[in-house]
mmCIF file of the N, C-alpha and C atoms, coordinates in Angstrom:
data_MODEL
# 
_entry.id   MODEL 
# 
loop_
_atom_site.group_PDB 
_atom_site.id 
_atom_site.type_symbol 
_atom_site.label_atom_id 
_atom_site.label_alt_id 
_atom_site.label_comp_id 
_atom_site.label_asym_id 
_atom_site.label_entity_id 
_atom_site.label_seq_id 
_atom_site.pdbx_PDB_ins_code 
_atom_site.Cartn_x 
_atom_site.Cartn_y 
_atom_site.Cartn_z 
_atom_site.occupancy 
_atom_site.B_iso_or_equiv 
_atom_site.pdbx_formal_charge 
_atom_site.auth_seq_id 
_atom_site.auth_comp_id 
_atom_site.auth_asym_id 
_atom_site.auth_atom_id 
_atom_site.pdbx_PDB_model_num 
ATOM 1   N N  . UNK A 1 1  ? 145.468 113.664 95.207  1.00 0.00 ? 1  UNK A N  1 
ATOM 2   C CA . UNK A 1 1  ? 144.188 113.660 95.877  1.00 0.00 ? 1  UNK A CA 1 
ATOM 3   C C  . UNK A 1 1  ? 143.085 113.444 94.839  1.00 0.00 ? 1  UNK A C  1 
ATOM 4   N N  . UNK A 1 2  ? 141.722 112.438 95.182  1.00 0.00 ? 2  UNK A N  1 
ATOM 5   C CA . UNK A 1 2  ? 141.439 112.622 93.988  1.00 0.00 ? 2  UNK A CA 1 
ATOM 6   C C  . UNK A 1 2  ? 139.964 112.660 94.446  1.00 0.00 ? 2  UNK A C  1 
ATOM 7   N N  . UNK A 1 3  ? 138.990 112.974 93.992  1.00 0.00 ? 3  UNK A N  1 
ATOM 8   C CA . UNK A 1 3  ? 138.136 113.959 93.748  1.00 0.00 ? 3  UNK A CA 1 
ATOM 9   C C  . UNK A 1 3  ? 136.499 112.322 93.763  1.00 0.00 ? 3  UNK A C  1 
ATOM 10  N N  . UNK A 1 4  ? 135.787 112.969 95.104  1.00 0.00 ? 4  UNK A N  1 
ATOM 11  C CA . UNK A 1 4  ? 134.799 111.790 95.573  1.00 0.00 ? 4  UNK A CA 1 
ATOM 12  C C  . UNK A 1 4  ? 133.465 112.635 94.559  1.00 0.00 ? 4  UNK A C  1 
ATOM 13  N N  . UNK A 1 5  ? 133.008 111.768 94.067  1.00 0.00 ? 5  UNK A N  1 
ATOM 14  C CA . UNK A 1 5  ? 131.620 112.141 93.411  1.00 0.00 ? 5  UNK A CA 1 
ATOM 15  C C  . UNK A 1 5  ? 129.860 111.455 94.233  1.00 0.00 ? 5  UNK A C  1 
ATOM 16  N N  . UNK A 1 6  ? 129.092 112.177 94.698  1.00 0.00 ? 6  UNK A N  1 
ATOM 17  C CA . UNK A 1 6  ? 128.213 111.660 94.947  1.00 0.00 ? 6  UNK A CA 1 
ATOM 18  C C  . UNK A 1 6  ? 127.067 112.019 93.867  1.00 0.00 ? 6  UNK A C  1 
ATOM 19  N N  . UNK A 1 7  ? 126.159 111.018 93.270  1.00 0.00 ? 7  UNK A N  1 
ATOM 20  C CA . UNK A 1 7  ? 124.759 111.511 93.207  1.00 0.00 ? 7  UNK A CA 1 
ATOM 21  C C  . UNK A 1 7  ? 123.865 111.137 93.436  1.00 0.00 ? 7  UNK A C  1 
ATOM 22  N N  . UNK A 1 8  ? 122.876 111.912 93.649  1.00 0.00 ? 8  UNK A N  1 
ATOM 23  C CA . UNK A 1 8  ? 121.753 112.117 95.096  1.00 0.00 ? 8  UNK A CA 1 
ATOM 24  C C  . UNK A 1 8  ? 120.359 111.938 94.226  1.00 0.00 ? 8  UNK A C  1 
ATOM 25  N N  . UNK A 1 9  ? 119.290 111.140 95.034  1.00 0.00 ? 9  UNK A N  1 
ATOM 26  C CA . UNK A 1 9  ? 117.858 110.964 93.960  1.00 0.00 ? 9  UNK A CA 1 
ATOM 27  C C  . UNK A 1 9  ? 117.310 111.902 93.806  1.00 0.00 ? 9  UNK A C  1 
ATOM 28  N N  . UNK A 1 10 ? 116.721 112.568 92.812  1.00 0.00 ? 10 UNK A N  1 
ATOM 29  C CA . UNK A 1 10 ? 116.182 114.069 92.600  1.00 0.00 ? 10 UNK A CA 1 
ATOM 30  C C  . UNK A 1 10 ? 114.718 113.659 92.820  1.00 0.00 ? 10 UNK A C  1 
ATOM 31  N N  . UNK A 1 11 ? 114.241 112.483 93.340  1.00 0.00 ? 11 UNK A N  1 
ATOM 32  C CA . UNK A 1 11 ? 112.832 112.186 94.159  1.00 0.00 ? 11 UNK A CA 1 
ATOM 33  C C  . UNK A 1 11 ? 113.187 112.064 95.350  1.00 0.00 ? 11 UNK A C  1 
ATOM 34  N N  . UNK A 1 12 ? 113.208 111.205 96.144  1.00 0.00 ? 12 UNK A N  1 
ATOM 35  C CA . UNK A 1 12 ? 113.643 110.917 97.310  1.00 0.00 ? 12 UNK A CA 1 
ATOM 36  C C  . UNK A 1 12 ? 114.871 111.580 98.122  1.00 0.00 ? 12 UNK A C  1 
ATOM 37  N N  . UNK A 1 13 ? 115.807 112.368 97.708  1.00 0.00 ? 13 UNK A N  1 
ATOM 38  C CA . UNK A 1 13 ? 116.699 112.923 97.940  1.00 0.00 ? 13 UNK A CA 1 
ATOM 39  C C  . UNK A 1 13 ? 117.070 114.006 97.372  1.00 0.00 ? 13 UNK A C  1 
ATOM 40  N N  . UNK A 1 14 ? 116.038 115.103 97.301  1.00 0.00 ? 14 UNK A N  1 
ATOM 41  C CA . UNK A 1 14 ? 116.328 116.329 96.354  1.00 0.00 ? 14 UNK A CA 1 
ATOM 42  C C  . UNK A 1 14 ? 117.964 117.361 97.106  1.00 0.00 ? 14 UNK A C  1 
ATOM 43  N N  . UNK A 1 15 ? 117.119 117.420 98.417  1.00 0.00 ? 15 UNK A N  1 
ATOM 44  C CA . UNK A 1 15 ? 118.678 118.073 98.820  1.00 0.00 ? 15 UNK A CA 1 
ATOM 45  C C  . UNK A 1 15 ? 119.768 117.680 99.391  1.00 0.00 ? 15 UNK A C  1 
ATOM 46  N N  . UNK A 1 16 ? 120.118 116.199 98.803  1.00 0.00 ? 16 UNK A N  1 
ATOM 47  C CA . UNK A 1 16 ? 121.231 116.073 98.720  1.00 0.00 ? 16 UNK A CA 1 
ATOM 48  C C  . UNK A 1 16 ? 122.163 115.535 100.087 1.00 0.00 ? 16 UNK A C  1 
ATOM 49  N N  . UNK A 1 17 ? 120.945 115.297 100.924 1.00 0.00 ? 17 UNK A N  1 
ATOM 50  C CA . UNK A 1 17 ? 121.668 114.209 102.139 1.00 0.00 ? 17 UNK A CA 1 
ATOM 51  C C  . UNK A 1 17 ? 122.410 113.197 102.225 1.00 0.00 ? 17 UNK A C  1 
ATOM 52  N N  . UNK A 1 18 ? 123.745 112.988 102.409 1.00 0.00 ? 18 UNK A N  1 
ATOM 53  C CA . UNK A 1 18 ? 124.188 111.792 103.100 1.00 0.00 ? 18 UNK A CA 1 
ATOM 54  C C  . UNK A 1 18 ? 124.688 111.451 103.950 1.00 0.00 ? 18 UNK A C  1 
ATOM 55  N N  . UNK A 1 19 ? 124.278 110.440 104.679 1.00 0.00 ? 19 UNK A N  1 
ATOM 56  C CA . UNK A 1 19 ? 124.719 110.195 106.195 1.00 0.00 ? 19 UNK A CA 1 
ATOM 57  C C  . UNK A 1 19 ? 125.662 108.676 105.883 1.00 0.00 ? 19 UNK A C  1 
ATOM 58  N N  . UNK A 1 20 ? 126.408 108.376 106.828 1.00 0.00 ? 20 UNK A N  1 
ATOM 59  C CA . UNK A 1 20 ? 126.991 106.939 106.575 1.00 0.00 ? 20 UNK A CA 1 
ATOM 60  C C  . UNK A 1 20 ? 126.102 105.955 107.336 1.00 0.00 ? 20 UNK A C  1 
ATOM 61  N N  . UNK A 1 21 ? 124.880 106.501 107.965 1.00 0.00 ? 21 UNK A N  1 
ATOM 62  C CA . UNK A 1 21 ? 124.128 105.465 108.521 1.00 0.00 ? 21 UNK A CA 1 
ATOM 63  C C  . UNK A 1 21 ? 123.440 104.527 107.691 1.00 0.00 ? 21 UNK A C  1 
ATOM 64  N N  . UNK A 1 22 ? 123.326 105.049 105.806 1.00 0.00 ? 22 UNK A N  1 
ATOM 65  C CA . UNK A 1 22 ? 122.318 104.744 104.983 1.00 0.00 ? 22 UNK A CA 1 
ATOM 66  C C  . UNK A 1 22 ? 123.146 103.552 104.910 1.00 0.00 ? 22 UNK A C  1 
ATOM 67  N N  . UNK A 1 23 ? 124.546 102.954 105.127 1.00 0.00 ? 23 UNK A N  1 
ATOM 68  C CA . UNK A 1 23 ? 125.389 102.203 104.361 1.00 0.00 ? 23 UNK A CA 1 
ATOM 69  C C  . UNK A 1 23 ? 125.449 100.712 105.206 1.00 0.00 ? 23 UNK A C  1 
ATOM 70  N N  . UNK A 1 24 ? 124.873 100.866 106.577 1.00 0.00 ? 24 UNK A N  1 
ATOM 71  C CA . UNK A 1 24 ? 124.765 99.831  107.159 1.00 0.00 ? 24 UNK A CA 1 
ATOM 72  C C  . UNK A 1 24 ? 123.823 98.687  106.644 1.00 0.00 ? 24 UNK A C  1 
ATOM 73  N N  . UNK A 1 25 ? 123.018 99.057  106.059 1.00 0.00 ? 25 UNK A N  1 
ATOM 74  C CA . UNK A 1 25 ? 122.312 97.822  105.184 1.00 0.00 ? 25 UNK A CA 1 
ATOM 75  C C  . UNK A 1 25 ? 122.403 97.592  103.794 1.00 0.00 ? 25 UNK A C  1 
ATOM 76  N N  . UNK A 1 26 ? 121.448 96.631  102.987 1.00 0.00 ? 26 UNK A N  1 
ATOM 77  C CA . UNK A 1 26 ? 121.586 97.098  101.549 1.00 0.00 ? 26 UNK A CA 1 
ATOM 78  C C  . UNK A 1 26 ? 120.074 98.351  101.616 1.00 0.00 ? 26 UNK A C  1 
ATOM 79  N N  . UNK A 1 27 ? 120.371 98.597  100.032 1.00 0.00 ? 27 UNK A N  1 
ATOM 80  C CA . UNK A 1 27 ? 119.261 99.421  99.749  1.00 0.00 ? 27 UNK A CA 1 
ATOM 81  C C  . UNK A 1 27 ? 117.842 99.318  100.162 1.00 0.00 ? 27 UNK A C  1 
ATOM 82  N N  . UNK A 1 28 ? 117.956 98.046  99.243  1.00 0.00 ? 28 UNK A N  1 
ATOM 83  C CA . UNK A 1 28 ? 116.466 97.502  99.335  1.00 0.00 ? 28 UNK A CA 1 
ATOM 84  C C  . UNK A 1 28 ? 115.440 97.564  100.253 1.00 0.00 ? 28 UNK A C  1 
ATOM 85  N N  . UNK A 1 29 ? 116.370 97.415  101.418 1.00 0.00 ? 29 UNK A N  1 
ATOM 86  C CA . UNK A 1 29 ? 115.452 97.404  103.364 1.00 0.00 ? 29 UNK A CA 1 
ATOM 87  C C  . UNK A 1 29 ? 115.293 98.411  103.443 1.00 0.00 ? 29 UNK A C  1 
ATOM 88  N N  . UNK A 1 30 ? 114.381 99.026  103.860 1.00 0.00 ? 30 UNK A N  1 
ATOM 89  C CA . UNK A 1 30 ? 114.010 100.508 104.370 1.00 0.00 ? 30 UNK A CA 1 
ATOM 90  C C  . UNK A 1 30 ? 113.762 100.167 105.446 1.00 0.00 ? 30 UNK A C  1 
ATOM 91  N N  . UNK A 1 31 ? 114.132 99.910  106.331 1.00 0.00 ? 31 UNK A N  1 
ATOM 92  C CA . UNK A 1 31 ? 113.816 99.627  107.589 1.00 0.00 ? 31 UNK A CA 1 
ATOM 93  C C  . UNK A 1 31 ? 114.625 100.348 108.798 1.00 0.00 ? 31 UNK A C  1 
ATOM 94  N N  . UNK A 1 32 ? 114.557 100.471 109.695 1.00 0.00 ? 32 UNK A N  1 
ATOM 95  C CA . UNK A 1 32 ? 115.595 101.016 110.803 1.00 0.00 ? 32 UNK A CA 1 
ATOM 96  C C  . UNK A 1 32 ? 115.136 102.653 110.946 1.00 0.00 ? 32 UNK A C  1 
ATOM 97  N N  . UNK A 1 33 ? 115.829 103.348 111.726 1.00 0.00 ? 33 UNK A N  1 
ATOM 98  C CA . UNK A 1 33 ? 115.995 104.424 112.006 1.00 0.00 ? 33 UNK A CA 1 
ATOM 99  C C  . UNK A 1 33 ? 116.401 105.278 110.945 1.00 0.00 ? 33 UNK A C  1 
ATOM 100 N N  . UNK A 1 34 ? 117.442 105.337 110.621 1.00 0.00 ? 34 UNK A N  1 
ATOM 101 C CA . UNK A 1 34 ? 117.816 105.756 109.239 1.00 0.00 ? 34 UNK A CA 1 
ATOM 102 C C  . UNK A 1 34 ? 117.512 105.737 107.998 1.00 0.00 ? 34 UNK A C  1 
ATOM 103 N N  . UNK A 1 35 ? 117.216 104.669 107.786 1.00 0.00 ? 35 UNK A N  1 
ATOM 104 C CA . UNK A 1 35 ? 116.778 103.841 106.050 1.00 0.00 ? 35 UNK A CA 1 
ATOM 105 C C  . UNK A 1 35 ? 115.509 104.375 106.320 1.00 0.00 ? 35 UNK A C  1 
ATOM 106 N N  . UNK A 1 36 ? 114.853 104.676 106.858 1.00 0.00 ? 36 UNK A N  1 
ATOM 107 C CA . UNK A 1 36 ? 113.306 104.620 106.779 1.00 0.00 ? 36 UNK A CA 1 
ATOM 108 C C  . UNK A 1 36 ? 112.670 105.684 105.644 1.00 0.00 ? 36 UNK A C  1 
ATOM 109 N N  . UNK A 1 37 ? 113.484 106.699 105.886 1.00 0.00 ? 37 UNK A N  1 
ATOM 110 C CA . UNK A 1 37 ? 113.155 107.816 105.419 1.00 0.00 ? 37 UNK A CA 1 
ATOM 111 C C  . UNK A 1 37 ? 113.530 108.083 103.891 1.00 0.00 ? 37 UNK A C  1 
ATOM 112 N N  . UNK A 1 38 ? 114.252 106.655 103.714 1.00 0.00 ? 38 UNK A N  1 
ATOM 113 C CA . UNK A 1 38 ? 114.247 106.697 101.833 1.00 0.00 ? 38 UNK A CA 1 
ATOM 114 C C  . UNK A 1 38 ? 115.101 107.287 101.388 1.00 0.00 ? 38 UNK A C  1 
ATOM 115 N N  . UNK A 1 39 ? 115.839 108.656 101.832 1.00 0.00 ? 39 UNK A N  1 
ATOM 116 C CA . UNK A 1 39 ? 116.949 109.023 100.605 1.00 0.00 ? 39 UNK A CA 1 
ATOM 117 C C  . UNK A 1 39 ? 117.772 108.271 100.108 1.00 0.00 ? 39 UNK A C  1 
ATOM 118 N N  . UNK A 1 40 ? 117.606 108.427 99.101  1.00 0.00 ? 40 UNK A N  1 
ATOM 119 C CA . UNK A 1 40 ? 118.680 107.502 98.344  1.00 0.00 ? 40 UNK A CA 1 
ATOM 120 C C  . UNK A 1 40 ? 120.252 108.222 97.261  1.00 0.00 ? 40 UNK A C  1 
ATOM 121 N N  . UNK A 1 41 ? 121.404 108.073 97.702  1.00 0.00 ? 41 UNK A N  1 
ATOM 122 C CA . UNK A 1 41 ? 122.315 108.049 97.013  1.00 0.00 ? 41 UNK A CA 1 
ATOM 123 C C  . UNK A 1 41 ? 123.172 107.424 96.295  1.00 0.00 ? 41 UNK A C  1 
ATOM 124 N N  . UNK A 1 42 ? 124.417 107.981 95.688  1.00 0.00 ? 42 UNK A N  1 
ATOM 125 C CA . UNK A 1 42 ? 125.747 106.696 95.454  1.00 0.00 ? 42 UNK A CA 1 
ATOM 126 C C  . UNK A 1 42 ? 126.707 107.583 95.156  1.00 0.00 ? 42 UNK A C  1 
ATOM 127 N N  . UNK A 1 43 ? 127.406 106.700 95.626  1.00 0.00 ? 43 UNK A N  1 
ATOM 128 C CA . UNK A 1 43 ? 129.570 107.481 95.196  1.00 0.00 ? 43 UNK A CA 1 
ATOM 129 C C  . UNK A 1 43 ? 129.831 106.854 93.738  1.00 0.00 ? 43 UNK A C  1 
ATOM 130 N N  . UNK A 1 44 ? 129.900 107.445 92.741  1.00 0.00 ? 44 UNK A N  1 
ATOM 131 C CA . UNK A 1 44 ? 130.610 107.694 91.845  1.00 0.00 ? 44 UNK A CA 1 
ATOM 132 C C  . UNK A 1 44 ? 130.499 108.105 91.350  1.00 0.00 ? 44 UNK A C  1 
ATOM 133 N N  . UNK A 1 45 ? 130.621 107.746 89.729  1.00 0.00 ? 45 UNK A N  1 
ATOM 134 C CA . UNK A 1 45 ? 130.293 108.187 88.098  1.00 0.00 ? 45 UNK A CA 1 
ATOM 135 C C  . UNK A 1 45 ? 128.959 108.369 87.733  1.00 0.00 ? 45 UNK A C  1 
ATOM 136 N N  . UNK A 1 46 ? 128.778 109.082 87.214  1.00 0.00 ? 46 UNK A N  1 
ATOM 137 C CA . UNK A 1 46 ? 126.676 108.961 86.168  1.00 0.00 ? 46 UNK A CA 1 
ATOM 138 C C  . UNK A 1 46 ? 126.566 107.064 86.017  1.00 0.00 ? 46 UNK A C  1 
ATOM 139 N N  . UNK A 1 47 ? 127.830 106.712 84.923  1.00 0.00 ? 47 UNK A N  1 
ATOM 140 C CA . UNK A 1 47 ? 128.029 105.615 84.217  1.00 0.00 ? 47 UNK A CA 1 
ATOM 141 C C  . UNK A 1 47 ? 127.750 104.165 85.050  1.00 0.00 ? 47 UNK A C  1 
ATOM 142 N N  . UNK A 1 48 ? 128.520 104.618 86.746  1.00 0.00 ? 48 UNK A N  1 
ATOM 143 C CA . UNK A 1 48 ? 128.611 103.741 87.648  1.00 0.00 ? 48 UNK A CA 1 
ATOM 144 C C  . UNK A 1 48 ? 127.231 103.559 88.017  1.00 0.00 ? 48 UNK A C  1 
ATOM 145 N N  . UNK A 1 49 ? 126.191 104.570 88.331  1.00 0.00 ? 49 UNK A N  1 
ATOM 146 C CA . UNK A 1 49 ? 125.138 104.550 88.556  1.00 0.00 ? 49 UNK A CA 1 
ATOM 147 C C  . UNK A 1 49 ? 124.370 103.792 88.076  1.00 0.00 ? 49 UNK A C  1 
ATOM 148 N N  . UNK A 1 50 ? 124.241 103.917 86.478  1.00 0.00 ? 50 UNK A N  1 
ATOM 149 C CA . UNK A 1 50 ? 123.180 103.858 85.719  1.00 0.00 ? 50 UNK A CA 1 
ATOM 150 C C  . UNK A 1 50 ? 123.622 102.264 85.571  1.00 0.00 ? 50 UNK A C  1 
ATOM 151 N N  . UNK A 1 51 ? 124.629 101.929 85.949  1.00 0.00 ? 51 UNK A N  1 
ATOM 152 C CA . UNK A 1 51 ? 124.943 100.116 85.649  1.00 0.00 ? 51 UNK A CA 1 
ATOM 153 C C  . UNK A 1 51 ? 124.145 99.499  86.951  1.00 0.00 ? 51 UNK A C  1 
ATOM 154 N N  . UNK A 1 52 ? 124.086 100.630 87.692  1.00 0.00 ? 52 UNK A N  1 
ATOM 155 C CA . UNK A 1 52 ? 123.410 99.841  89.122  1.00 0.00 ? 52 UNK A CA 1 
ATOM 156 C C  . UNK A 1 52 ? 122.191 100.241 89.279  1.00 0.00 ? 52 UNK A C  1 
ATOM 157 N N  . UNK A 1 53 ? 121.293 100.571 87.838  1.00 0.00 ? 53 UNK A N  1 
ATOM 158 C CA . UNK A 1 53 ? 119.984 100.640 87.699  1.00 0.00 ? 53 UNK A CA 1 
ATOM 159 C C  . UNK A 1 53 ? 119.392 102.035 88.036  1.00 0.00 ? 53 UNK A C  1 
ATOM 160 N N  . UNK A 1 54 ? 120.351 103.177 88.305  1.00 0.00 ? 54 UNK A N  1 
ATOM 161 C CA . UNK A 1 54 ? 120.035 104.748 88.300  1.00 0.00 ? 54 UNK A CA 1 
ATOM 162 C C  . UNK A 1 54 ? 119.674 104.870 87.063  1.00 0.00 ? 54 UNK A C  1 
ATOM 163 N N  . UNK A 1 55 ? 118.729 106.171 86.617  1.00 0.00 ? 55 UNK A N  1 
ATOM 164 C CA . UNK A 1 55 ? 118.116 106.683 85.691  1.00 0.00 ? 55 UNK A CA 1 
ATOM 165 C C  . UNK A 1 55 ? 118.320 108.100 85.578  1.00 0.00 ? 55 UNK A C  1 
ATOM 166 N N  . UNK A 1 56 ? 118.613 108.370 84.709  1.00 0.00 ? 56 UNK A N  1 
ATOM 167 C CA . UNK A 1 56 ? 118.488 110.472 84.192  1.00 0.00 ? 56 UNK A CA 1 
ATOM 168 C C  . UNK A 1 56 ? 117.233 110.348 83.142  1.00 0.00 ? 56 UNK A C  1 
ATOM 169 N N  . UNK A 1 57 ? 116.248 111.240 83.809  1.00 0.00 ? 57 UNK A N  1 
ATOM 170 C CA . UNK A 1 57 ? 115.205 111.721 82.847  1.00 0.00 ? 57 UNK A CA 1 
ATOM 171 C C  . UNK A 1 57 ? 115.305 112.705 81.960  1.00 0.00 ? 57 UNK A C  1 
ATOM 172 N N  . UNK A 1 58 ? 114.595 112.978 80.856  1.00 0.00 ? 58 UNK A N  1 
ATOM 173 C CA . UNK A 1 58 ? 114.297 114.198 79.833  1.00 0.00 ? 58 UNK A CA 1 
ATOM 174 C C  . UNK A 1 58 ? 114.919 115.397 80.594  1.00 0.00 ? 58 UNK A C  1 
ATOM 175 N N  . UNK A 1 59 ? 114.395 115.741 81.629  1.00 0.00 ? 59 UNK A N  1 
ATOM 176 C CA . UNK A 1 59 ? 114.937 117.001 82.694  1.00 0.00 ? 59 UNK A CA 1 
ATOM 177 C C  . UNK A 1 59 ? 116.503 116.733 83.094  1.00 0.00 ? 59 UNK A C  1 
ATOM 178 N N  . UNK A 1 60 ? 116.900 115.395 83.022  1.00 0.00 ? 60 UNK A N  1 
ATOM 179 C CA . UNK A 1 60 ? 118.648 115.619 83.451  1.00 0.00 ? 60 UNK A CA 1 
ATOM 180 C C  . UNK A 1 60 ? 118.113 115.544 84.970  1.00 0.00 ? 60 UNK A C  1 
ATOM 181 N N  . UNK A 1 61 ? 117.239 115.092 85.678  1.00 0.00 ? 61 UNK A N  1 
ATOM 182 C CA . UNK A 1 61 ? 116.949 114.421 86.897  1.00 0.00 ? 61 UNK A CA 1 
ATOM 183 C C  . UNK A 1 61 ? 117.814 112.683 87.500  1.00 0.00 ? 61 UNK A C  1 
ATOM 184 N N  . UNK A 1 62 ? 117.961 112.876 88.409  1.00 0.00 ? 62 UNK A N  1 
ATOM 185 C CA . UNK A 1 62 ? 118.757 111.153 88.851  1.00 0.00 ? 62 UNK A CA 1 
ATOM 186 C C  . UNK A 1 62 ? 117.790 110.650 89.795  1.00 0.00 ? 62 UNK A C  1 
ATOM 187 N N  . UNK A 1 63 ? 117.445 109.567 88.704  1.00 0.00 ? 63 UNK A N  1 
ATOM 188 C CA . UNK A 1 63 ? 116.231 108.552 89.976  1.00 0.00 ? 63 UNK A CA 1 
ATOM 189 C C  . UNK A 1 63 ? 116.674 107.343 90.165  1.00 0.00 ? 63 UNK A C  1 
ATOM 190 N N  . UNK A 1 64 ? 116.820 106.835 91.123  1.00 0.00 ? 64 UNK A N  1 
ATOM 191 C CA . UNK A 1 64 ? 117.486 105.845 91.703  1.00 0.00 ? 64 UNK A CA 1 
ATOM 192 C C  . UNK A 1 64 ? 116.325 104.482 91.508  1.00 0.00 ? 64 UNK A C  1 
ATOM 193 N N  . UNK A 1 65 ? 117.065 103.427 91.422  1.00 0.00 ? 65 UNK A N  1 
ATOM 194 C CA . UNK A 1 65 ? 116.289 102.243 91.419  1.00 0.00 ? 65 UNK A CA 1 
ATOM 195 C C  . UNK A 1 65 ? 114.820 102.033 92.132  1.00 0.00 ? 65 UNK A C  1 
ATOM 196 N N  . UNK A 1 66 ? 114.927 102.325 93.197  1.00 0.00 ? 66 UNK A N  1 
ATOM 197 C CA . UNK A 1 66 ? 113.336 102.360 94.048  1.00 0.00 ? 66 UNK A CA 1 
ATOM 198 C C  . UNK A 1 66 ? 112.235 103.692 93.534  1.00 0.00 ? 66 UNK A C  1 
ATOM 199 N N  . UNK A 1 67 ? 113.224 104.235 92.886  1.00 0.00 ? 67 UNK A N  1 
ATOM 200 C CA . UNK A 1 67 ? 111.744 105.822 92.431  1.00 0.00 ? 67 UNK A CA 1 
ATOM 201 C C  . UNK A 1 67 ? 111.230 105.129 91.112  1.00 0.00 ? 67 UNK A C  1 
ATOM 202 N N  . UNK A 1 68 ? 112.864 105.057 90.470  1.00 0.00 ? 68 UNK A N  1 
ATOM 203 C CA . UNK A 1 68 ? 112.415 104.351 88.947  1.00 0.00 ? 68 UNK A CA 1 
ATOM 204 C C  . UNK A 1 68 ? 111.530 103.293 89.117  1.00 0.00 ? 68 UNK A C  1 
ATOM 205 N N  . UNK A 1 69 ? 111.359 102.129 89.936  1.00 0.00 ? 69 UNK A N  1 
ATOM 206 C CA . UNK A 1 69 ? 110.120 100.879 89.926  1.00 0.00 ? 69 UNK A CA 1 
ATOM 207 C C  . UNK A 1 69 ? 109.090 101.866 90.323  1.00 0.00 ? 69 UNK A C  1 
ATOM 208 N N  . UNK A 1 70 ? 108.879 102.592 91.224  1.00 0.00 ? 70 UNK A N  1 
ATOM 209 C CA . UNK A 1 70 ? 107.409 103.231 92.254  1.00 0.00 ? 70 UNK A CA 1 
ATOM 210 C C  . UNK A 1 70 ? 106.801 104.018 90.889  1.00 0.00 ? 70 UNK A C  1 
ATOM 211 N N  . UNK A 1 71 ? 107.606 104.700 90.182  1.00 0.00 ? 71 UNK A N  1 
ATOM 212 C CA . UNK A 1 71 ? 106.904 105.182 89.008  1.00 0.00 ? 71 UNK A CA 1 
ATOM 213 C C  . UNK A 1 71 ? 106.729 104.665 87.666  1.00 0.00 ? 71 UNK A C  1 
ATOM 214 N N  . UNK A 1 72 ? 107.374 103.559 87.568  1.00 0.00 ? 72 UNK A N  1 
ATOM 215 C CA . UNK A 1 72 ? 106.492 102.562 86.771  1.00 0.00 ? 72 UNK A CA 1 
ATOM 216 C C  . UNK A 1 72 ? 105.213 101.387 87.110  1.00 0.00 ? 72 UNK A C  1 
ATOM 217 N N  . UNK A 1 73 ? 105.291 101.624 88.333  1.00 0.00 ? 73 UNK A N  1 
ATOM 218 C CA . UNK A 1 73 ? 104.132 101.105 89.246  1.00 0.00 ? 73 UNK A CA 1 
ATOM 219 C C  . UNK A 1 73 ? 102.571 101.883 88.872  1.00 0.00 ? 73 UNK A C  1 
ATOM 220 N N  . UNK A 1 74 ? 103.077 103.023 88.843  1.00 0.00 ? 74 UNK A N  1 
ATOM 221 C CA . UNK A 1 74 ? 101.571 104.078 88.615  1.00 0.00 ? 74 UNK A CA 1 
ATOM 222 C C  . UNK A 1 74 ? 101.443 104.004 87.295  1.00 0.00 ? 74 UNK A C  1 
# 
């Protein structure tokens, strides 16, 4: 049996929601019923993440691609 890893955006997703509704689109769209509301996750590794543009801050925080651009925006 082997062992599912999620991690969850520590902006947009502090506690850690996931629904399988988020998976019907890509990320990018926030659109729909579901997506709207922005949490953002992923199934795997730190490593897997951070190749798909996740971030860990100074704090050991996980910000996902859309927090990481919105706060280089400001």
């Amino acid at each position: 049996m082997s062992i599912r890893t999620f991690i969850f955006c520590d902006i947009c997703n502090p506690q850690g929601l996931r629904s399988i509704e988020f998976r019907r689109r890509p990320r990018n769209d926030r659109t729909g019923r579901r997506l709207s509301d922005g949490r953002s996750w992923i199934e795997g590794t730190i490593s897997a993440a951070v190749e798909n543009g996740w971030s860990i801050n100074s704090e050991g925080k996980h910000i996902c691609p859309v927090c990481k651009e919105h706060m280089q925006l400001e």
